[in-house]
N, C-alpha and C positions, 0 to 999 in steps of 0.2 A: 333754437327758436327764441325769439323773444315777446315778449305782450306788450300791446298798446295800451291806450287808456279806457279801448273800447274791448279787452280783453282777446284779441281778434291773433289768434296764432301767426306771424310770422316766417315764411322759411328762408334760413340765413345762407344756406347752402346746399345746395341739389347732389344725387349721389344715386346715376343711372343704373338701370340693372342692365347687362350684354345682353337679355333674348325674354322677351315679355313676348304672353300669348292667353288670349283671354280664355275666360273657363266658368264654367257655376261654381267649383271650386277652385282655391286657387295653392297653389303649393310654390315652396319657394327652393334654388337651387344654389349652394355656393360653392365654389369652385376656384383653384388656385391654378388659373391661366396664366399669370406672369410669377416667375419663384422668384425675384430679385427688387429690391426696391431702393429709392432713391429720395432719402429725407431731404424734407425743406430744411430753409435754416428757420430756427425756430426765438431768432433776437428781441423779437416781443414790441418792436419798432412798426409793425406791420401787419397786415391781415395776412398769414402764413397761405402759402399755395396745399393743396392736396400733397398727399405722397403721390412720390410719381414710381410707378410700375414699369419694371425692364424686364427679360426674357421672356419671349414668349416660351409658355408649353405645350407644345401640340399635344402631349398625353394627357393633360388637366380637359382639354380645349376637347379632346375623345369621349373623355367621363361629360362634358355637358353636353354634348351631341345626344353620347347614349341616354342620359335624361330627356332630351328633348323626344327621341325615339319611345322609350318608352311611354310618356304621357301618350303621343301620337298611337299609339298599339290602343291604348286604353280605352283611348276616345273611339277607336274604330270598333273595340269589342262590343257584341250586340249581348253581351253574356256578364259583364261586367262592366259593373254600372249604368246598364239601359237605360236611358232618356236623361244623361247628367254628362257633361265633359268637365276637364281637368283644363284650369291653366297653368302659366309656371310665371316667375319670376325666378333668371338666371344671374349672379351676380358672380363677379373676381373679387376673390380676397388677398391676391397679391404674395399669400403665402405670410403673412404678417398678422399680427394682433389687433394692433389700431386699424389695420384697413378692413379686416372682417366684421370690428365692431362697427363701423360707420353702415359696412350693409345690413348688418344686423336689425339698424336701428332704420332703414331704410326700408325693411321685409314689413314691417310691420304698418306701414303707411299705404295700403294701398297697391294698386298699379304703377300709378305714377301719385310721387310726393305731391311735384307742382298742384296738381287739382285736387289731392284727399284735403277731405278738411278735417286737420290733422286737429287733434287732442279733443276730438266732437265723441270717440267713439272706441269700442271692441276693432281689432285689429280684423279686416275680414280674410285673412289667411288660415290655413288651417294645418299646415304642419312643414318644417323646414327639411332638406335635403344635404346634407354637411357637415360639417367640414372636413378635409384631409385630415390637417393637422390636429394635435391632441389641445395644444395649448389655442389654437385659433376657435375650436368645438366648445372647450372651455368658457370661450368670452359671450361665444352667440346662445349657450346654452343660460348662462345665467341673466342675458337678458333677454330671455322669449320665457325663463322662469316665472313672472309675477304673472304673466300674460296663459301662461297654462298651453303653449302650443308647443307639441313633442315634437323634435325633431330625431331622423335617424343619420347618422355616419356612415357612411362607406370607407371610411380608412381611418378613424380616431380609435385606436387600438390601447392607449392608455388604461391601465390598473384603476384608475379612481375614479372612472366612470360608475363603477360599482355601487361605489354610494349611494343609496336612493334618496338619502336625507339631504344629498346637494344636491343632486343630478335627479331628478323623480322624471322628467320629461327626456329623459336621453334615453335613444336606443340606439345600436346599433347592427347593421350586418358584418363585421369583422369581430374576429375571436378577440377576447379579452385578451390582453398581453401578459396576464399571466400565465396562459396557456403557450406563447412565442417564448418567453423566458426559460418553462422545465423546457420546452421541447430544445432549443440550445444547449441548456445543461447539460439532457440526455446528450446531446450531441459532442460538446465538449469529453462526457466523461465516455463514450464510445471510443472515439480514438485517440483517447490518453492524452488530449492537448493539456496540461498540467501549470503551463501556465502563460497566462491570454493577456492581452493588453482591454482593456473598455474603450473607446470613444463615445461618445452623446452628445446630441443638440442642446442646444439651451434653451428647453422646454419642458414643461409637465412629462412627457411622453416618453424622453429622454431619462428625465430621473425617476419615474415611476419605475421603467423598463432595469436600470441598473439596480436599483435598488433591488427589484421583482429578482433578476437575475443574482445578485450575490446572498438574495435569502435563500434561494435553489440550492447554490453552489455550497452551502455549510452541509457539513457531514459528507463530501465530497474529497477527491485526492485534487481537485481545482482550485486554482490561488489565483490573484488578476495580481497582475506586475504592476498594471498603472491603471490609471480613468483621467483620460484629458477630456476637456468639453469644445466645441467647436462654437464661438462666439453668436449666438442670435444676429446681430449685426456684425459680417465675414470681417473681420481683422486678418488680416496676412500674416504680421507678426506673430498672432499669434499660431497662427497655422503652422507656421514654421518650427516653433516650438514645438509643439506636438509633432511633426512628423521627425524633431531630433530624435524625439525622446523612441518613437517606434523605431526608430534605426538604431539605438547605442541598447535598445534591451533587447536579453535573449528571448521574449516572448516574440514569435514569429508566427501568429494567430492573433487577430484583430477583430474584436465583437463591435460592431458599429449600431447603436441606435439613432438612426438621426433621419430626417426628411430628404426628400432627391433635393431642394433647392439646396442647403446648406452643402450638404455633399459635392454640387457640382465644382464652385469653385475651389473648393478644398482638391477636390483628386488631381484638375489643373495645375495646383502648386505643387501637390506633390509627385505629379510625370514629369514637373523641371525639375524636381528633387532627385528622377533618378532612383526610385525607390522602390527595388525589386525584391521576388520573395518573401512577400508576406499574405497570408491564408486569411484573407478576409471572409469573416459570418457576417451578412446583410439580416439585416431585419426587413420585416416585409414593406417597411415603408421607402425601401428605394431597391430591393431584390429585385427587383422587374420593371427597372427606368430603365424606358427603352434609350435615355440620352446619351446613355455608357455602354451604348452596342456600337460603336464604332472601331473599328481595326485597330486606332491608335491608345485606346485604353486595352487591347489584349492584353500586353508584354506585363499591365500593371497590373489588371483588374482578372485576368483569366481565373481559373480555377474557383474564384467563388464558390460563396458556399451558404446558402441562405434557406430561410421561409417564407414561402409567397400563398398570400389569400389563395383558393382556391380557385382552380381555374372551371370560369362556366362557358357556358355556349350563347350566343343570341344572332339568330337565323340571320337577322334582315339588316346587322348593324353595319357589313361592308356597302352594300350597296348603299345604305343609306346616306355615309358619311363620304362618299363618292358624289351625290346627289346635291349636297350642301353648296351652295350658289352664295358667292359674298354680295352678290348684286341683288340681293334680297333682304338686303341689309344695310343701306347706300348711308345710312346714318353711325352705322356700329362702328367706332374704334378698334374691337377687334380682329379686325380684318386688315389687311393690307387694300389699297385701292386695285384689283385685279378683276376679269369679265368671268373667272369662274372654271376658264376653261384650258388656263396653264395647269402642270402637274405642280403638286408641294416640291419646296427646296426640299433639299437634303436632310439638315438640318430640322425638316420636320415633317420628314418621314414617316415617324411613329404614328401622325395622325393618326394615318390608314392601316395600319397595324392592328387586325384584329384575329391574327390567329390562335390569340390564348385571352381573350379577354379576362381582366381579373379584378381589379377596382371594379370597370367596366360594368361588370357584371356585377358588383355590388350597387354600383350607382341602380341599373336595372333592376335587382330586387327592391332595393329601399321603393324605387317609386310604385310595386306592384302591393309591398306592402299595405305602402298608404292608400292604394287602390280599391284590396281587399277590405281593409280595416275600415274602408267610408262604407262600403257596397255594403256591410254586416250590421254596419250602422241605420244606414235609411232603410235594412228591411227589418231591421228591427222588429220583433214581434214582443208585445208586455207580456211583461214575465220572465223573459228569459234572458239570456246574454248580461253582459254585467250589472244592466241596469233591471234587474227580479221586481225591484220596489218601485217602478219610477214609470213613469210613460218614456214611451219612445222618441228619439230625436227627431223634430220637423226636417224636413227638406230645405226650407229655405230659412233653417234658424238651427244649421251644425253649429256648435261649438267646440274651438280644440280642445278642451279636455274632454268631450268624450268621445273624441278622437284614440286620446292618447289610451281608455279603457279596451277601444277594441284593440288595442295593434302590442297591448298586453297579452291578448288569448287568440291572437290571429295563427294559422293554422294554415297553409297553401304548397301545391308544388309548382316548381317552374325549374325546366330544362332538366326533369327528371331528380330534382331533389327538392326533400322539404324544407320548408323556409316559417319560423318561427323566433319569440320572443323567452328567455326565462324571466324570472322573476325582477332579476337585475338588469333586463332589455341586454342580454349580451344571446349570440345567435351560436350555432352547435359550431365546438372549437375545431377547427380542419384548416390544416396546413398543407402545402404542395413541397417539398423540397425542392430548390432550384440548383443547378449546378451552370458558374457561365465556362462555355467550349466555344473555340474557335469553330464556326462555320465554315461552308465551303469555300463563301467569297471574302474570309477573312475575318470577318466581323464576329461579333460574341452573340451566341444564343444560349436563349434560357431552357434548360432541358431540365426535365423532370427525374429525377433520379430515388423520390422516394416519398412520403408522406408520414405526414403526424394527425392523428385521430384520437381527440382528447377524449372521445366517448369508452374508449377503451379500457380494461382494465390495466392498472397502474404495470409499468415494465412491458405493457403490449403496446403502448404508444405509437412509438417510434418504429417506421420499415423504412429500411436503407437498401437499395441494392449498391451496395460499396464497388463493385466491377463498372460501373458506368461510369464511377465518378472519375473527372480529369484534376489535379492536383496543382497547387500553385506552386510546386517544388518540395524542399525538404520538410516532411509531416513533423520531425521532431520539435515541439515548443514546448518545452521544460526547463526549468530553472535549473534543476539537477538530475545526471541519468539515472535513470531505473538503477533500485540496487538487486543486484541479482542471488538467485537463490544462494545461501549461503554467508548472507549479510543483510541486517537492518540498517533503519533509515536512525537518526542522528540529527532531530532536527535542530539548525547553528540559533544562535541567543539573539533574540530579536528582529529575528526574521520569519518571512511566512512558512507555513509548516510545507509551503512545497519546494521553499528550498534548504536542502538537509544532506549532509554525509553519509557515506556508506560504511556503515563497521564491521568487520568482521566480526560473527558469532564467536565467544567465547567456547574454548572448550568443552564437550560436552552437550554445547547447546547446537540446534539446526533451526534454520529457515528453508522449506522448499515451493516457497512462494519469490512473486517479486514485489520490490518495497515493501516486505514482512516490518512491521514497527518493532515488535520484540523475536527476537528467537527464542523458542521453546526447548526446554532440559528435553534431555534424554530416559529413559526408562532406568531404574536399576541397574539392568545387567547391557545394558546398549550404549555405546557411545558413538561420538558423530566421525563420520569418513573427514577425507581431506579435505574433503570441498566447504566442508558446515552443511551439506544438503540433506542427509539421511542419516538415521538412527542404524549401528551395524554392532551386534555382536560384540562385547567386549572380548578382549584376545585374554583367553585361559595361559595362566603360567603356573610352573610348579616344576621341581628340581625332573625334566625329563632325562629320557637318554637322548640328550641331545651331544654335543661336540661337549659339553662341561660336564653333563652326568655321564656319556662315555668315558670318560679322562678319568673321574671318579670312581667307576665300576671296575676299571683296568687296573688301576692303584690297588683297589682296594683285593681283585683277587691276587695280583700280584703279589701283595704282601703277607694273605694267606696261605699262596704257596711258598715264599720264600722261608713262612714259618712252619709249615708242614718241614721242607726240605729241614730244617734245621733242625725238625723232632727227629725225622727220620736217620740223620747224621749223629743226633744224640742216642737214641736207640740203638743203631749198628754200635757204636763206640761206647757202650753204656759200662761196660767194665772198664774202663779205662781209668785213669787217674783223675784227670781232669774232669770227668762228668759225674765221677762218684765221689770226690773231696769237695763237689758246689752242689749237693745233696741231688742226686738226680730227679728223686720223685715233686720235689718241690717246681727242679727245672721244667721236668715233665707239665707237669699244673700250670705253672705260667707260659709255658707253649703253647697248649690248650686254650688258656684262656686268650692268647694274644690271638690266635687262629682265630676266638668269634669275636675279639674286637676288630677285626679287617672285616671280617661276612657283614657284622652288625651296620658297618657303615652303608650298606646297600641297601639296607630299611627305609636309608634318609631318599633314596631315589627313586622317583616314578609317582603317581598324581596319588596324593593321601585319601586313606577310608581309615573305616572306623579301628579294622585290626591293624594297621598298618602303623597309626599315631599312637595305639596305646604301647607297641612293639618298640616301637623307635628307643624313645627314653633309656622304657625299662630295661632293655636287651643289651643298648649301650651302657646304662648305672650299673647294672648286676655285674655285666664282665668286667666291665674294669676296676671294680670294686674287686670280683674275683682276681682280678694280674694282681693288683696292688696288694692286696690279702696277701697273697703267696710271696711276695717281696718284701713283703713287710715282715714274713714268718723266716723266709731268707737271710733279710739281714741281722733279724736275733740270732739266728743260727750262726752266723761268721761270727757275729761280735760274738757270743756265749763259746765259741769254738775255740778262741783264741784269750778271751779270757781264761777261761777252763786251764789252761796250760800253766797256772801259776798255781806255787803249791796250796795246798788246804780248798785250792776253789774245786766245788761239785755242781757247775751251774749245769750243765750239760745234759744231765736226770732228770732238769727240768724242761727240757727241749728236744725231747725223745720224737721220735716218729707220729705218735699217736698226737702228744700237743702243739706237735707243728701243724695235722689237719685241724686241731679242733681250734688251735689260732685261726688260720683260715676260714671254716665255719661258720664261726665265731662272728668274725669281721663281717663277711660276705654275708651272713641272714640278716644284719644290721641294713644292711644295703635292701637287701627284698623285704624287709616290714615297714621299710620308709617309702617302697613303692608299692608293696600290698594297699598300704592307709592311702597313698597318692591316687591308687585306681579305683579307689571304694570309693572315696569321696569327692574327688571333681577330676574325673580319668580326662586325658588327653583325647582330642576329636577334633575334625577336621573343619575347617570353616575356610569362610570367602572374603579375602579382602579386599575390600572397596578402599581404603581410608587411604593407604599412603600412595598410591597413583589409581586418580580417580579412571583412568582411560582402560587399564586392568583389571580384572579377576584373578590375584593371585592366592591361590589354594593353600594351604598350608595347614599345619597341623598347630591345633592352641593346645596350649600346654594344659590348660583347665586350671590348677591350680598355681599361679607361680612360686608362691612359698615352699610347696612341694618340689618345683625343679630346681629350684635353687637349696633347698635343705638336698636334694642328691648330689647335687656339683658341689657343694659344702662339703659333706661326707668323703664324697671322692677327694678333696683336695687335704681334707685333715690326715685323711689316708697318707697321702704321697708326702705331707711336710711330714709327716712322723717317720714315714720310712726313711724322708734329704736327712732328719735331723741326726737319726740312729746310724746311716753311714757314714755321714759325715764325722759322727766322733769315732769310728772305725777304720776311717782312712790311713790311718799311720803306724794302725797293728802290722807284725811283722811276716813275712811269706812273700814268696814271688808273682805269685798271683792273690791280692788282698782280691775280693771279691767287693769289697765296698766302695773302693772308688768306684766303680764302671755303675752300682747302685747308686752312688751320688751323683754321676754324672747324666744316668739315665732320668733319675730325680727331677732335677734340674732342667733339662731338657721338657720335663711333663709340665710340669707346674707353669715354665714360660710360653709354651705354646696355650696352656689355658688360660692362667690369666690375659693371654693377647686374644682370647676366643671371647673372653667376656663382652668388653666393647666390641670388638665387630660382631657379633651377633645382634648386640642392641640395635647397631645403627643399620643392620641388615633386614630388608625385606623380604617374606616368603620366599622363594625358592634358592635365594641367596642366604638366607638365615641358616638353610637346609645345608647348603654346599659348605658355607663356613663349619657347622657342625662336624658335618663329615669329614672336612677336610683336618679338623681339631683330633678328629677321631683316626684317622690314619697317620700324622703327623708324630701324635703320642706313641702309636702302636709302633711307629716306625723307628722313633727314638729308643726307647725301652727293646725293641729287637737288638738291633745294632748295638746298643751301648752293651746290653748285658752277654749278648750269645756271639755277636762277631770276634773279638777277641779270643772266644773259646774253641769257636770251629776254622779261625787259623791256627793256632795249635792244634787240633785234633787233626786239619787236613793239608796245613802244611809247616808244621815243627812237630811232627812226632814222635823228635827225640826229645823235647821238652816234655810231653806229656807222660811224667812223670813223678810220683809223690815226694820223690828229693827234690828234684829241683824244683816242685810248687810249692812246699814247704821251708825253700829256702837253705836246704841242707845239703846241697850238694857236693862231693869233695872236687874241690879245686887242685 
């Protein structure tokens, strides 16, 4: 506009509405009949032309029909609104910002600009119908702001509507889009898609929606591999770009926010791209464009998988849109020049498509709203309704704000459900799941497969019947596969947590989940099977009779009969030379004893208790304290024997009968007071070892005190070097059977098998500590047989002519 000098408004350029119809009230409708547009050049040389508008939409072109139907309903109602009709002003917003703003500012003038006499006055509209888009609802909202006229949306689903401190005049009938966001979420994390790619428009609506969406997805196993934006003004190049990048990632699940116009040239670039298997989620703002229901988008677009506004019903909108005659119109642009009575191209088909109305049917409520909300108005009664303090609205002095008062607390049904405002003008959240399948005649239809009901309680949301759904091919879209029971996840350095290595659980430890983060220890006494899945019983060991404690049992009575036979050989032949010049009864004792050093090793075998481990030790220290005692009394005897032979010596009186047992004695209770004190004070008992293989329970017997076991294997070995040392200086006394070598050599043999018992015991574990023992214990037994008695019972049983006191005294006559 510009001003004269006579102050006189100007209009510098005109900006029709498609479908004016006069009314007492008047409402106004805008609508994105063409999604493509075509910028002037803007060189600043010249008065710029308009934007010029390309593609027609017959589905935009559906939603202002059904507005036009709807007023017409209204006007017919003898029940709503009696003696008041409705007009409309219908305008194209081209799908664009600037072109919405131009009708914006065009709503507000009147019927027609040309004759308002513009800047004289209050805007006589009273509330707008629009827009699609979030970013176009945006531009007409903040300017019908100062002006106080609310408008409602039928399709602006954007998150920052909410605001009332911006938006106080907005309302709308589409669910808030935070409500499309969880319900996606839920849906991502339903069947495990793990990781998604984003696309968005370059709009409010777009990055309200991503944003909305990845504040969902935190505290989720959901990661998004990328977010490309799809340029406001279509760029190819860039297009292109974006459908590399959906091709080289392994995300094969595609969340799309974006409006049908932007969408449509984009899917055309990428069906020449050839660009199959990928699981696209629609949002509802192009879920149900009927423009990509044609056969040649299946192979791309099939399996879909989106949220669509709810679908309503309205009786009369086929026939009506059947009815619509362009020759009623001879003036409108958006018609083609035709008599009315050809069928639609193909191409725009969807007109008449009203077997799911869904915009459609929001377009329809919006205008019954404002319908109800005027009717509550003019019957107004003082006192009541928002205005308690105020008088009533005149009839022919409405103003929209108190318009926008009632359609705060409006309250109506239609087509069987209710239809209201909350506090922030957003309407009850309810989504349709769509699923697109190939129809009969090829083409994609939108089937209903399931519903999201934000009214619900939270995890009751979401009803899927998943058997319905058709699939765009391989469901897997994960960065990295499931790790399976028996391994956690390993998330790599600098990447998203949803893509991660699979570790095997450490010993011990189990996962019997899938993608477990940690695996969990095992119980005490449980450790993990093969798999890492389950907690099983640790494996009990201890010296059994298995194939090693049989080998050990076998031994060991072996060796007790071999020493029985050899008492009994000593016995039968006990007058003999040879068993009564190596003192029999001493021989007798050390037989005896060596007979329960072979038994005693069979203490060490079969799973420890309490009598068992105090038996062990003591039963092995006493006896072989008792052998060595009597060999020890033995070799004084030889040596003293053969000393004695020299004149003046009377050692012999001192080594009589009686003080060779009490030598014995002697030695041997030294032995049982160093294990009487041992069992009083920290006795042997049986325990469980975890520590040296954690996967094991090996039983074993603790010694209690180890100072104690080692002061009796101390004992014992002081034992045995005094008796090596005492034969050893007897070795070279004279007789044909010196008795002291085979004492020295048996000696010798004890002492090496024990000190090689020391470390392997140490470095031996439970039931191998046991079997070394034993094996120490039968090894000695077996040395000390053989060395001392074999020599004697081949002469007793086969040199008998030896067995003689000449010739074992060396006195033989030659």
């Amino acid at each position: 506009m510009s001003t004269s000098a006579g102050k006189v408004c100007i209009l510098q350029n005109s900006f029709e509405p498609g479908f004016i119809a006069e009314g007492d009230y008047i409402i106004a409708g805008i609508f994105p009949l063409h999604y493509n547009q075509e910028m002037p050049d803007l060189n600043c040389t010249y008065k710029p032309p308009p934007v010029k508008c390309n593609g027609f939409d017959p589905r935009a072109f559906r939603w202002a029909q059904t507005m036009r139907l709807a007023v017409e309903e209204v006007n017919q109602n003898l029940e709503l609104l009696p003696n008041y009709t409705l007009g409309y002003k219908i305008f194209d917003s081209c799908a664009y910002p600037l072109t919405v703003q131009r009708a914006a500012m065009a709503i507000v003038n009147g019927m027609s600009e040309d004759d308002s006499p513009m800047c004289s006055g209050a805007s006589p509209l009273l509330a707008v119908i629009g827009e699609s888009g979030s970013a176009e609802s945006i531009v007409v909202s903040r300017i019908l702001q100062p002006f106080r006229i609310p408008m409602i949306s039928y399709f602006s689903s954007c998150a920052c509507f909410t605001d009332r401190t911006k938006y106080p005049t907005f309302f709308r009938v589409i669910p808030n889009d935070d409500y499309q966001v969880k319900a996606i979420a839920q849906l991502l994390v339903l069947f495990n898609w793990t990781w998604v790619g984003v696309v968005r428009g370059d709009h409010e609506y777009g990055r309200f929606a991503v944003q909305g969406l990845m504040r969902e997805l935190q505290g989720t196993s959901v990661c998004v591999a990328y977010q490309e934006m799809i340029p406001l003004l279509y760029n190819q190049q860039r297009a292109l770009e974006i459908m590399q990048v959906m091709r080289s990632s392994l995300a094969r699940v595609v969340v799309v926010f974006s409006a049908e116009g932007e969408m449509t040239p984009f899917l055309r670039d990428y069906m020449k791209q050839n660009i199959t298997g990928i699981q696209w989620v629609a949002s509802e703002a192009w879920v149900t464009a009927s423009v990509f229901t044609g056969k040649e988008y299946y192979p791309y677009l099939g399996g879909t998988v989106g949220f669509g506004i709810r679908k309503g019903y309205i009786s009369r909108l086929s026939n009506y849109l059947e009815t619509v005659n362009p020759q009623r119109y001879p003036n409108n642009m958006l018609f083609p020049p035709c008599s009315g009575q050809e069928s639609p191209l193909k191409q725009h088909s969807a007109y008449l498509n009203t077997s799911s109305p869904r915009v459609a049917y929001n377009v329809y409520k919006a205008v019954y709203a404002i319908a109800h909300s005027l009717h509550n108005l003019l019957m107004c009664q003082p006192g009541s309704g928002p205005f308690k303090n105020q008088s009533c609205a005149q009839s022919d002095n409405v103003l929209p704000w108190q318009l926008q008062y009632y359609l705060q607390e409006v309250k109506f049904i239609i087509a069987g459900e209710e239809v209201n405002f909350d506090l922030k003008g957003d309407s009850t959240p309810y989504y349709d799941i769509i699923n697109w399948q190939r129809g009969t005649s090829g083409n994609i239809e939108f089937v209903n497969v399931g519903l999201f009901d934000g009214t619900k309680p939270a995890g009751e949301e979401l009803v899927i019947q998943e058997d319905m759904i058709m699939w765009a091919g391989d469901q897997m879209s994960v960065c990295s596969a499931s790790c399976l029971p028996g391994s956690r996840k390993a998330v790599r350095r600098g990447e998203p947590v949803c893509c991660f290595d699979c570790v095997p659980c450490d010993n011990g430890k189990i996962s019997n989940q899938t993608n477990a983060i940690e695996c969990t220890f095992c119980p005490e006494d449980f450790w993990s099977n093969k798999d890492r899945t389950a907690c099983i019983s640790k494996k009990v060991e201890f010296l059994a009779y298995d194939s090693l404690g049989i080998a050990l049992t076998v031994i060991s009575v072996v060796g007790a009969c071999l020493t029985i036979v050899v008492l009994a050989v000593f016995f039968y032949h006990r007058n003999t030379a040879i068993v009564r010049i190596n003192n029999s009864e001493l021989s007798f004792f050390i037989l005896f004893a060596l007979t329960l050093c072979f038994l005693c090793s069979l203490v060490f075998i079969g799973e420890p208790t309490f009598w068992s481990c105090m038996l062990r030790h003591t039963a092995f220290s006493i006896t072989f304290s008792l052998c060595i005692s009597c060999i020890l009394g033995k070799t004084l005897v030889v040596l003293a024997a053969f000393t004695a032979t020299r004149p003046g010596e009377n050692i012999m009186k001192w080594l009589g009968p009686k003080q060779q047992r009490a030598i014995i004695f002697s030695c041997t209770l030294v032995q049982v007071v160093i294990c009487g004190a041992w069992l009083i004070d920290a006795h042997p008992y049986p325990s469980r070892n975890t520590k040296y293989e954690r996967s094991k329970i090996i039983l074993e017997c603790s010694v209690g005190s180890t100072l104690a076991f080692w002061c009796v294997l101390g004992y014992i070995g002081l034992q045995a070097c005094l008796c090596f040392v005492l034969a050893f200086l007897a070795r070279k006394l004279p007789g044909n059977f010196n008795e002291a070598k085979f004492i020295t050599f048996s000696m010798l043999i004890f002492c090496a098998v024990w000190l090689a018992f020391i470390p392997a015991y140490i470095s031996s574990p439970g039931n191998y500590a046991d079997a070394v023992e034993s094996f120490a214990i039968l090894a000695s037994s077996f040395g000390m047989l053989f060395c001392l008695f074999a020599p004697k019972c081949y002469i007793i049983l086969l040199k008998p002519e030896k067995n003689t006191k000449q010739h074992l005294m060396g006195k033989e006559k030659k």
